[in-house]
ZAMARGU-4260 file (C-alpha; in steps of 0.2 Angstrom, whole numbers, plus 5000, padded with zeros to 4 digits):
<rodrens>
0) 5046/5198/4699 | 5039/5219/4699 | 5057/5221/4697 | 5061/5213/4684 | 5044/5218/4674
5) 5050/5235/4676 | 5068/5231/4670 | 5060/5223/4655 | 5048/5237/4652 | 5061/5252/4653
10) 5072/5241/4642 | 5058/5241/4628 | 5057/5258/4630 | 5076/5260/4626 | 5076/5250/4613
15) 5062/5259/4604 | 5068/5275/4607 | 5086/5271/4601 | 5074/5264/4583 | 5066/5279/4583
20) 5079/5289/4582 | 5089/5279/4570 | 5074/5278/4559 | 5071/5298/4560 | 5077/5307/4541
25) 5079/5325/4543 | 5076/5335/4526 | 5081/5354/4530 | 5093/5361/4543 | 5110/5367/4547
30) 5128/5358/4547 | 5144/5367/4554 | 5158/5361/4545 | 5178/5363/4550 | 5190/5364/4535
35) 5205/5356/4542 | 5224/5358/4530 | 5237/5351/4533 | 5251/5365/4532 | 5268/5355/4536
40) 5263/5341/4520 | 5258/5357/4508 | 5272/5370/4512 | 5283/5354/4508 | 5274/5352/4493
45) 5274/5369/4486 | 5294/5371/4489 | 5298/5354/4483 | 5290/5351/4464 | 5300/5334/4470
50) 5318/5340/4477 | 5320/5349/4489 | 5334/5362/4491 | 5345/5367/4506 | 5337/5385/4509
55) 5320/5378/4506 | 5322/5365/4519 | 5328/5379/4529 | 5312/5388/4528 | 5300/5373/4531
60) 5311/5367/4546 | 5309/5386/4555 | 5291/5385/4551 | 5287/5369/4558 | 5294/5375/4572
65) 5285/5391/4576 | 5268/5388/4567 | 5252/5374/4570 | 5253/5361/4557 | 5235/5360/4554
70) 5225/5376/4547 | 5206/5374/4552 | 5193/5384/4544 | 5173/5384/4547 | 5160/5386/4535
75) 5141/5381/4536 | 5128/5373/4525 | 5110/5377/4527 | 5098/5366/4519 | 5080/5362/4514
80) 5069/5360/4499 | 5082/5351/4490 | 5091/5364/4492 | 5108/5371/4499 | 5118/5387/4504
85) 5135/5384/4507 | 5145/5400/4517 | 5162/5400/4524 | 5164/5410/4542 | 5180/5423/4539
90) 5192/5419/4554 | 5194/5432/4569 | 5210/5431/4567 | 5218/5431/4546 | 5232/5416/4546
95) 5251/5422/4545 | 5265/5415/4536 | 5265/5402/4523 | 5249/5402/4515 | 5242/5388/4501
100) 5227/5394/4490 | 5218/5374/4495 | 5217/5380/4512 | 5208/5392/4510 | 5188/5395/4507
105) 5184/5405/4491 | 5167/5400/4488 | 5147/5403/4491 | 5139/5389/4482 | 5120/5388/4482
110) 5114/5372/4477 | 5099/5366/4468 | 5096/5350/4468 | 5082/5346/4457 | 5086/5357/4443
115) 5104/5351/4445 | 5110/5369/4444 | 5123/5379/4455 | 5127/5399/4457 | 5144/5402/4465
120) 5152/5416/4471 | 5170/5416/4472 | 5180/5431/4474 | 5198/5430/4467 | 5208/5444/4472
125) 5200/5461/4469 | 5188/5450/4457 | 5171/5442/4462 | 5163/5430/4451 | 5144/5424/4451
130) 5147/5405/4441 | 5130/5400/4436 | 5128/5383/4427 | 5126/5363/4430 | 5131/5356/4448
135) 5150/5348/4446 | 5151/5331/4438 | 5160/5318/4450 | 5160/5301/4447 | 5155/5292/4461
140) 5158/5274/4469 | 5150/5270/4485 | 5160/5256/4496 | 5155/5245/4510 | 5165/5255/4524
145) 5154/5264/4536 | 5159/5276/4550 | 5149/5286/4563 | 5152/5305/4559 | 5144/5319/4571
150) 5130/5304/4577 | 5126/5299/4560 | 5130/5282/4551 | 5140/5286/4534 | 5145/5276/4520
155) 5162/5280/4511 | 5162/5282/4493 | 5176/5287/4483 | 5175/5300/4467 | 5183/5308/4453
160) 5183/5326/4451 | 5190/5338/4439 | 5195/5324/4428 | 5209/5318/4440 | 5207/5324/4455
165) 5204/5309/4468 | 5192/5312/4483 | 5185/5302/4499 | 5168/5306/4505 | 5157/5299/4518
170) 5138/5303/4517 | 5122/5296/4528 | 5106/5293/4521 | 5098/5299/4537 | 5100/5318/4531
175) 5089/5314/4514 | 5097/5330/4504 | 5112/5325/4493 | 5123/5339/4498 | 5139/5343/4506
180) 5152/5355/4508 | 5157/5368/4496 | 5151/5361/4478 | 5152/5343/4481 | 5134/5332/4479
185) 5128/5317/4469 | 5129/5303/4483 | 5111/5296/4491 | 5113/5306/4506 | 5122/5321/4514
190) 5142/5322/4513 | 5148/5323/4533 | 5166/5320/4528 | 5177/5325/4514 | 5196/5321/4511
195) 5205/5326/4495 | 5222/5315/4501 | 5235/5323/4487 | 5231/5342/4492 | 5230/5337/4512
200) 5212/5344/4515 | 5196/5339/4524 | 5181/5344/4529 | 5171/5337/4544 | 5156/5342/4550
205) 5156/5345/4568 | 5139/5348/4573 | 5120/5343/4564 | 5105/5354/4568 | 5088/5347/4562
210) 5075/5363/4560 | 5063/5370/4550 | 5074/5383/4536 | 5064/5398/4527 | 5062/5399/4509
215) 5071/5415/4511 | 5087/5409/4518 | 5089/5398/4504 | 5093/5410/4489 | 5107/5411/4479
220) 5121/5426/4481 | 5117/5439/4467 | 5134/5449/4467 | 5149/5446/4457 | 5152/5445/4437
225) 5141/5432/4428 | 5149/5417/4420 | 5148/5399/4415 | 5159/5385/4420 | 5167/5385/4404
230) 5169/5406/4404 | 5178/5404/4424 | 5189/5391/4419 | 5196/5399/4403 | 5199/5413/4415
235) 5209/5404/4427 | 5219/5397/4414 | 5224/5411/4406 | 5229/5418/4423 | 5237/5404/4432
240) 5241/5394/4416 | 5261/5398/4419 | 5262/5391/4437 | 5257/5371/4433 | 5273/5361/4440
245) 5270/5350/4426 | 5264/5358/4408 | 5248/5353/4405 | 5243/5352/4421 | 5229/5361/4431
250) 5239/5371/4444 | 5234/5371/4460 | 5227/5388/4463 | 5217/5383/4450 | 5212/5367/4457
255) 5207/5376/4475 | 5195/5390/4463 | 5187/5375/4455 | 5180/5364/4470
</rodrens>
């Protein structure tokens, strides 16, 4: 009978522990994210614009065989207040060979969730840009599909983004900042995953640490040439305008300085 009392007891226990823990929200912290890109499926597509040629196939075949077919980059997101700092971490070691720009991490976004406001940094080339206007509209639906992510419930929702560009995202409501990674917010709860499917990218996070963040790590990057969404984009266009597969179409240079 002592025995089973104890049983009983140190099931209780458990059980409100486990509640405890579920029922905990953190509000300011730091989240490692992994970019991963999917090299083999982009190479293909930046040779192909739909056929594929002999040579070309030549090139992507000798690549295949000497190179990973996933590129994984890290960044991380700070955040508290309602707000966030978005940073990617620079490689040890640069990438060789076939390069695609969606792969790579152009941005520092700092995020400000009640004004609905966002300064980013993004340095093209020899060119660094501070983008200071609204947070990026993305329309949103949540689903009914949950998945654990990094110990975290998440709900998937599925968005719009640069008018055509087709996103997955899974969030928890247990981190109550509606963040994620690089400029992607809107949704009741933190983004821990994020898959754009046609360009082959995603972004996991790997590793959630709840703690107190200082007012002063949350500040927005200051260098760079000030402009508005509108001022950025007609840049782009009038730069990469000529390299759309399709005329009419965002490139996709333009597409990985816009995220």
């Amino acid at each position: 009978m002592k025995n089973l009392l104890i049983t009983l007891t140190c099931l209780l226990l458990s059980a409100r522990a486990s509640f405890a823990q579920h029922a905990t929200f953190t509000s300011s912290g730091t989240i490692e994210y992994e970019k991963s890109s999917n090299m083999y499926a982009l190479m293909k597509k930046a040779y192909s614009g739909g056929n594929l040629t002999t040579i070309y196939q030549q090139i992507i075949d000798q690549y295949q065989k000497t190179q990973p077919q996933f590129k994984v980059l890290k960044s991380t997101l700070v955040f508290g207040s309602n707000k966030t700092l978005f940073t990617p971490i620079v490689p040890d070691v640069p990438p060789t060979g076939f390069n695609s720009p969606i792969s790579d991490q152009f941005s520092t976004v700092y995020t400000d969730l009640d004004t609905h406001t966002a300064v980013l940094q993004k340095t093209i080339a020899d060119a660094t840009f501070l983008v200071k206007d609204s947070v990026k509209k993305i329309t949103w639906k949540i689903t009914n599909e949950v998945r654990d992510i990094a110990g975290y419930p998440c709900r998937r929702a599925n968005g719009l983004v640069l008018d055509s560009l087709y996103a997955v995202a899974f969030y928890t409501d247990k981190i109550a900042v509606s963040g994620g990674p690089e400029s992607f917010s809107g949704l009741p709860g933190m983004i821990l995953l994020l898959q754009i499917p046609n360009e082959h990218v995603t972004w996991t996070a790997t590793k959630i640490i709840g703690m107190d963040v200082a007012p002063a790590t949350l500040v927005p990057p200051k260098k760079g040439k000030v402009v508005n969404n509108k001022q950025f984009f007609d840049f782009l266009k009038s730069t990469y305008s000529n390299q759309a597969v399709v005329p009419g179409q965002i490139p996709l240079i333009m597409k990985a300085y816009l995220l």
